[in-house]
N, C-alpha and C positions, 0 to 999 in steps of 0.2 A: 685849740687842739683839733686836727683833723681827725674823719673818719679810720682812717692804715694807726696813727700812734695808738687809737684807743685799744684795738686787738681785740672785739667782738666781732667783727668782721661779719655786720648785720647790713644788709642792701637796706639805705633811706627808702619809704617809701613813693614817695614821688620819681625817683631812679627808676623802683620796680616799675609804675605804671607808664613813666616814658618809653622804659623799653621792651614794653607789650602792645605790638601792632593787632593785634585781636581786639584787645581791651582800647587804647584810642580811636578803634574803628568804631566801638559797641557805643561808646561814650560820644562819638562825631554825629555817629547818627542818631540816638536819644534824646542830647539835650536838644537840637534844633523840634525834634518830634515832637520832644512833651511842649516845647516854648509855643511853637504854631499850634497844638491844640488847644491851651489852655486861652491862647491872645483868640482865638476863636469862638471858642464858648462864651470868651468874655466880651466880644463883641456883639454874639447874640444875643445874650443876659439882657445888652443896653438898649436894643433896638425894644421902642416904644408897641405898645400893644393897638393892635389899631380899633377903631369906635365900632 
């Protein structure tokens, strides 16, 4: 049954968020943000303490 036969005529939300250029800029630039900080810190964590 498609979205038009049911007659709620509610926008999926994956629809809403592709067709918010604000919101996939906010989201383009965040996850790469948090990914390199977090792969950051976690490279520091590993680095051995020296004698």
């Amino acid at each position: 049954m498609s979205d038009e036969s049911r007659g709620d005529g509610s926008i999926p939300l994956m629809q809403q968020l592709l067709d918010s250029p604000i919101l996939l800029l906010i989201i383009g630039v965040a996850s790469p943000a948090i990914f390199y900080t977090l792969w950051g810190v976690m490279e520091i964590i590993s680095i051995p303490l020296a004698p």
